[in-house]
C-alpha positions as CSV (number, residue, x, y, z in Angstrom):
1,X,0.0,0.0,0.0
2,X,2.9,2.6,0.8
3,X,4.3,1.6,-2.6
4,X,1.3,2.5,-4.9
5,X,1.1,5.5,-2.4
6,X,4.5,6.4,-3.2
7,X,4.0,5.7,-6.7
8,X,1.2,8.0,-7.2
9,X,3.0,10.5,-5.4
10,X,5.5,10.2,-8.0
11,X,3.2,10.2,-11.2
12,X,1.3,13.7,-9.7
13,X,4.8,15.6,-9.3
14,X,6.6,14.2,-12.6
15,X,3.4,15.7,-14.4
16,X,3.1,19.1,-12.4
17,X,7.0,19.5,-13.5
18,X,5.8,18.8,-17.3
19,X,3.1,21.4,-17.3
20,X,3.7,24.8,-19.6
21,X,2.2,28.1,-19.4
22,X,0.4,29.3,-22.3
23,X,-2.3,31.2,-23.3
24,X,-4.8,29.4,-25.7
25,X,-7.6,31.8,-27.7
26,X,-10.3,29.5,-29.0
27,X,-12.8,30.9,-31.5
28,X,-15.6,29.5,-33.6
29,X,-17.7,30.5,-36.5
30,X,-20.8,28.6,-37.3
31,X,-22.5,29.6,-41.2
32,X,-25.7,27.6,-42.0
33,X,-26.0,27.6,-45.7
34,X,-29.8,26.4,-46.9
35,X,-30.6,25.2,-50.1
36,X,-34.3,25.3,-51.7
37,X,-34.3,23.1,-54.7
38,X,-36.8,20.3,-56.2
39,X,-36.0,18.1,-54.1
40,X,-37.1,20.1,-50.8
41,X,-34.8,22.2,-48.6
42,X,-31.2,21.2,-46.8
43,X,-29.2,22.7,-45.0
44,X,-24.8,22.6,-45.5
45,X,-23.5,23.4,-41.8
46,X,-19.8,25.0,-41.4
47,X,-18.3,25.8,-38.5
48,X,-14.7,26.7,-38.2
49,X,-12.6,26.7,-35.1
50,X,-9.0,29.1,-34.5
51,X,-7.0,28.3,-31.8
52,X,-4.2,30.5,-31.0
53,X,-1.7,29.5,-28.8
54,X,0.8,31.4,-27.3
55,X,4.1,30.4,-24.9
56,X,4.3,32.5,-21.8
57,X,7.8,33.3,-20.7
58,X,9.0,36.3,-18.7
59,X,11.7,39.1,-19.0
60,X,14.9,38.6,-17.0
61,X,14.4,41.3,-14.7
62,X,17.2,41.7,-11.7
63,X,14.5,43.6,-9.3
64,X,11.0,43.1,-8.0
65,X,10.4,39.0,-7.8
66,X,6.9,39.9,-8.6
67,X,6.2,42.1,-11.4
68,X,8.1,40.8,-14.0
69,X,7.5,42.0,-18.1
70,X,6.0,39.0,-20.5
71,X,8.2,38.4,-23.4
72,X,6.9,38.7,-26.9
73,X,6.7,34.9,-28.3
74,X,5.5,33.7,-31.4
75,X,1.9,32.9,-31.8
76,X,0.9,29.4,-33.4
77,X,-2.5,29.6,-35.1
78,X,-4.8,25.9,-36.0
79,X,-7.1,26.7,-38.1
80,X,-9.8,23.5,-39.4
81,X,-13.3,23.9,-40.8
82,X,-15.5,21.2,-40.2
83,X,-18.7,20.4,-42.8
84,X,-21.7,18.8,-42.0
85,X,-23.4,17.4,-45.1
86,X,-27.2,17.5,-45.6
87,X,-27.1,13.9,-45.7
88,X,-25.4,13.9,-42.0
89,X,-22.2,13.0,-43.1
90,X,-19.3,15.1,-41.7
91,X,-15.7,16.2,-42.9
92,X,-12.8,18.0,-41.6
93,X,-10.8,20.9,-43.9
94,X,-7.6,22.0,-42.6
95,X,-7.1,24.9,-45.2
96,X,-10.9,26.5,-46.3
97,X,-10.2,27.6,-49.7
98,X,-13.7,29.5,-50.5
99,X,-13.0,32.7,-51.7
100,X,-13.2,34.3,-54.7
101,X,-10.3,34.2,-57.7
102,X,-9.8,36.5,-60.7
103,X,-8.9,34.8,-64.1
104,X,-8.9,37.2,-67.2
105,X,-10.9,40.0,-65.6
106,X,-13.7,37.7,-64.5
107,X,-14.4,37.0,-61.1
108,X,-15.0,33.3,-60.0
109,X,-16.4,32.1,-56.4
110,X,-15.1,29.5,-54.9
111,X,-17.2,28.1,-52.5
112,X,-17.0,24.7,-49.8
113,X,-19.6,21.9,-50.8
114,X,-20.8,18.2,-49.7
115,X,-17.2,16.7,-51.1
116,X,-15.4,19.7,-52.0
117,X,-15.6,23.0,-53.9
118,X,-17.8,24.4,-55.8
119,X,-16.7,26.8,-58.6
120,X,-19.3,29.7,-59.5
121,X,-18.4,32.4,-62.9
122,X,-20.8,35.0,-63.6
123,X,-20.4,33.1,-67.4
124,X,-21.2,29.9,-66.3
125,X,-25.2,28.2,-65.8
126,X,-23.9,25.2,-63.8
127,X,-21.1,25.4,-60.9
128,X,-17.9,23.4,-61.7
129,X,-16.3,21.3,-59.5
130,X,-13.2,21.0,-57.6
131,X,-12.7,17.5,-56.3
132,X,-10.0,16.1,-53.8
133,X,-7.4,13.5,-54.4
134,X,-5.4,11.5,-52.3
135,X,-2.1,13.8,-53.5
136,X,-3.6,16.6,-52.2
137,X,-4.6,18.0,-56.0
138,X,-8.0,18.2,-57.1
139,X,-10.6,17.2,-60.2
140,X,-11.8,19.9,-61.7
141,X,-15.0,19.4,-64.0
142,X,-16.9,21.6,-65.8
143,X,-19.2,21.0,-68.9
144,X,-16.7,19.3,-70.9
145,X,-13.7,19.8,-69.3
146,X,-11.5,18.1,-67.0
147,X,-8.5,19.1,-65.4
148,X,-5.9,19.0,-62.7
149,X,-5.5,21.6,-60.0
150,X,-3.7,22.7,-56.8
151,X,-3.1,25.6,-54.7
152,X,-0.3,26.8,-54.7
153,X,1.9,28.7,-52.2
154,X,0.1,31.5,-52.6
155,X,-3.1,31.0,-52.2
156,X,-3.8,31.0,-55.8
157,X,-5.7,28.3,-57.8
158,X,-3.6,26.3,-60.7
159,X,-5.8,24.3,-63.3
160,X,-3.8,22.1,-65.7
161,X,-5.0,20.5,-68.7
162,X,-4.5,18.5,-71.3
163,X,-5.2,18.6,-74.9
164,X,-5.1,15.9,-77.1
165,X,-4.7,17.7,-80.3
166,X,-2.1,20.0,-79.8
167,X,-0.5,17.1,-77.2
168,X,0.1,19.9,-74.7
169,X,-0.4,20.7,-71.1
170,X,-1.7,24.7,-70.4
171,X,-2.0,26.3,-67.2
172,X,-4.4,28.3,-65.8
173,X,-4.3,30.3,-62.6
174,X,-6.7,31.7,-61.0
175,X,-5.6,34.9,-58.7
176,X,-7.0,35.0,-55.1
177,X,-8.6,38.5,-54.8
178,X,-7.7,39.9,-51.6
């Protein structure tokens, strides 16, 4: 009994010793999309959730033990958007894309759907869409075209595609408008 005392004792301090001081800020954004078609009404759920954590350390300061200056440390920001189907299904985005992009003086929205994106032109009758592969690239289909995109490093969308004729690949990219 004075051993599993003992032992406890041990476990309690060893993880007091391990604890840090930070300051988290958690925030959360819920947007209810609903959707009146033929088929009746749904309703697309997103909610989003920031966390910002930040290390507290102090200022080496020879004088007063108890007021002591914070030191500036670097802020890490999680960011993940999390989708609830109409269906009931749910999926988690790390990086929400929706936004809208500029390619040749038109303006195209980019919008989060049931299993990915959306893409909305003021030219276009029926969305396209932007479909997500395992190496993190997407489909993109629209009326009779297919392609491959990504994001790249700057935010900014990059269809390639392929065309048999000419035996080429061309590149599109879509600017995200800030």
């Amino acid at each position: 009994m004075k051993n599993l005392a003992l032992g406890i004792a041990a476990v309690l301090f060893t993880l007091n010793m391990q604890a840090q001081n930070t300051n988290v800020t958690e925030t959360s954004k819920t947007t209810v999309t609903t959707v009146k078609d033929s088929d009746g009404q749904k309703q697309l759920v997103k909610e989003q959730k920031t966390t910002e954590a930040q290390d507290i350390k102090f200022k080496d300061t020879k004088g007063d033990p108890l007021n002591k200056e914070m030191e500036v440390t670097p802020t890490q920001v999680t960011s993940t958007t999390q989708v609830t189907n109409p269906d009931g299904s749910t999926r988690t985005v790390m990086t929400d894309r929706s936004s809208v992009y500029n390619y040749n003086g038109k303006d195209y929205k980019v919008n989060l759907d049931a299993s990915g994106y959306t893409v909305m032109g003021s030219d276009m009758k029926k969305p396209a869409l932007l479909r997500r592969t395992s190496t993190n690239s997407y489909i993109y289909r629209a009326n009779n075209k297919t392609s491959i995109g990504y994001f790249d490093t700057d935010g900014n969308l990059v269809l390639e595609t392929y065309d048999d004729k000419s035996d080429k690949v061309t590149v599109e990219k879509y600017t995200r408008s800030k």
